[in-house]
LUMTORMAR-922774 format. One record per atom (N, C-alpha, C): residue in one letter; x, y, z. Coordinates in steps of 0.2 Angstrom, whole numbers, plus 2048, in hexadecimal, padded with zeros to 3 digits. Example, Ala and Ser with C-alpha at 12.3 -4.5 7.8 and 13.67 -1.06 7.14 Angstrom:
A8427E4827A83E7EA827A8427F0827S8407F5823S8447FB824S840800827
END
This chain:
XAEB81039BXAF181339DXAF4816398XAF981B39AXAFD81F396XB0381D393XB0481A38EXB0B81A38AXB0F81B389XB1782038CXB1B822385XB2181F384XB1F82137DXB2781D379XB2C822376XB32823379XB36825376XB3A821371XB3D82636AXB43825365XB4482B367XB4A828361XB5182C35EXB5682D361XB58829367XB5F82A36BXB63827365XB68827367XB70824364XB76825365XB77824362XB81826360XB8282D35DXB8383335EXB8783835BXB8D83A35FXB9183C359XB9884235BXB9584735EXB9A849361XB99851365XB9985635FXB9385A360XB9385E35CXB8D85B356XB8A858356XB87852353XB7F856355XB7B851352XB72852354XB6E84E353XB6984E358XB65848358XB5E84A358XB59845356XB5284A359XB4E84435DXB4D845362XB4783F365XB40841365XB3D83B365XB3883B364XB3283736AXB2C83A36CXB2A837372XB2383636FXB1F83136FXB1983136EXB1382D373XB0F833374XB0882D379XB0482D377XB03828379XAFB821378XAF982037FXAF381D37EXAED81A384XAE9821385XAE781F38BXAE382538FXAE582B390XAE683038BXAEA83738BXAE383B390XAE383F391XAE0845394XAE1849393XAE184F394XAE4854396XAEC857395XAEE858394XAF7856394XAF985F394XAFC85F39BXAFD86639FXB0386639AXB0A86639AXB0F864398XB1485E396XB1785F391XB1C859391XB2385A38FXB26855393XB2D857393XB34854392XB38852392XB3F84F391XB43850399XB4584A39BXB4984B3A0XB5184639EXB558453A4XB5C84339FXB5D8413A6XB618383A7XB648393ACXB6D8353AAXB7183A3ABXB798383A9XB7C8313ADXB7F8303ADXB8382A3B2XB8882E3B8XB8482E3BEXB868303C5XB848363C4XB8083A3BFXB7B8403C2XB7283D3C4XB6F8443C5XB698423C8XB668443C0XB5F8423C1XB5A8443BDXB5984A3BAXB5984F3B6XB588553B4XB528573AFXB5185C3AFXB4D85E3AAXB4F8603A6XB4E85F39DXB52861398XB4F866396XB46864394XB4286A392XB3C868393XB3786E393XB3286B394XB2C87138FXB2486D38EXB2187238BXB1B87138CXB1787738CXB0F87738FXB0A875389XB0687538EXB01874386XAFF87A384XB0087E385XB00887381XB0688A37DXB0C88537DXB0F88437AXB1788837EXB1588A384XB1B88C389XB20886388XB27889389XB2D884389XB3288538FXB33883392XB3A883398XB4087E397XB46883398XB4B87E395XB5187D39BXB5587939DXB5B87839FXB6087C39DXB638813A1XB6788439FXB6D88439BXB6F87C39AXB7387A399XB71879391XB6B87738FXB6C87638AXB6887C386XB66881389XB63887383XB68889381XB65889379XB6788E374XB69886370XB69881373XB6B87B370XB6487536DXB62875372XB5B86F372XB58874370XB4F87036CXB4987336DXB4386E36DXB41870371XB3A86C371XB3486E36FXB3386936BXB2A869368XB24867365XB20868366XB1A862367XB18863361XB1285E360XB0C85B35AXB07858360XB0485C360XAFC85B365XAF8856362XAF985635CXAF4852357XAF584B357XAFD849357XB00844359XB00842361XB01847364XB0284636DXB0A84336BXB0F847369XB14845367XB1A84B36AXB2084A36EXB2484F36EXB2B85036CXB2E85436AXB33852366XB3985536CXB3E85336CXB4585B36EXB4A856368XB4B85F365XB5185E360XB57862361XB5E85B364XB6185C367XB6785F364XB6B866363XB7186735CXB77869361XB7D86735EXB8386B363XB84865369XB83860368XB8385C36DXB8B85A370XB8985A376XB8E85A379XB9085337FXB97850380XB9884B383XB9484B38BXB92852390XB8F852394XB88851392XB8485238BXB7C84F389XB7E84838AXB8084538AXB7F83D38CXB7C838390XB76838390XB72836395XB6E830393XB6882E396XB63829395XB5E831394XB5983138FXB56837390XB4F83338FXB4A837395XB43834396XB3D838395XB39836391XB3283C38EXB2E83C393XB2B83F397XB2684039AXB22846399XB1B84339EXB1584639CXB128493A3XB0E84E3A4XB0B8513A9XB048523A6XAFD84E3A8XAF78503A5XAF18513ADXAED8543AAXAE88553B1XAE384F3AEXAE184B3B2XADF8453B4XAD88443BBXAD48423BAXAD08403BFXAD383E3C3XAD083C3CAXAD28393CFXAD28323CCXACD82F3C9XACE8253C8XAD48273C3XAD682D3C2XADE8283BCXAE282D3BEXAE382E3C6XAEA8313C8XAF082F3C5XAF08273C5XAF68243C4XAF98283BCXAF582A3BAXAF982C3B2XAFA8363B4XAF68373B7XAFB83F3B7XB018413B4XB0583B3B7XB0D83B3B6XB0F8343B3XB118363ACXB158303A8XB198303A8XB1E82A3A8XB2482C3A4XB2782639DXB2C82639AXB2C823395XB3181E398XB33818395XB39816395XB41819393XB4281C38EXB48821392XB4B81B38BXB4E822386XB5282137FXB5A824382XB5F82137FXB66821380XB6882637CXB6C82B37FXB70830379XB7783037DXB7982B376XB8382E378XB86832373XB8A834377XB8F838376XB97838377XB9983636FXB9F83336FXBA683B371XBA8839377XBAF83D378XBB2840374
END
């Protein structure tokens, strides 16, 4: 099975910055894309960014020109370094993985990590 562990959540001021850090282990394959998602208290799930293994990125509207996401293929590691933060970034924020996988390891196509805490003091 596939692995991930996030760091670097915490405590920041608004206006403050964090970087998190996501990394896999176990059976990797193929890894189409990896990405950060965030879900707030009483919102839904969102995507915050995401990146391909060719190095394409897609961001949340919300947060371009702010976040940036990016990998180390060598490690299997992804990073979003988050600046300008704001009381609305406040989330649980979770790494996931998108890899193409054989039919006996469908279960791993879609990873997801246990999910790092980022506050943001009003």
């Amino acid at each position: 099975q596939v692995q991930l562990v996030e760091s670097g959540g915490g405590l920041v001021q608004p206006g403050g910055s964090l970087r998190l850090s996501c990394a896999a282990s176990g059976s990797i394959f193929s890894i189409n894309a990896m990405g950060w998602y965030r879900r707030a208290p009483g919102k839904e799930r969102e995507l915050v960014a995401a990146i391909t293994s060719s190095g394409s990125t897609n961001y949340a509207d919300s947060v371009k020109g702010r976040f940036t996401i990016a990998r180390d293929n060598a490690k299997n590691t992804v990073y979003l370094q988050m600046n300008s933060l704001k009381a609305d970034d406040a989330a649980v924020y979770y790494c996931h993985i998108n890899q193409q996988v054989p039919w006996w390891r469908e279960r791993d196509r879609e990873v997801w990590g246990q999910g790092t805490l980022v506050t943001v003091s009003s």
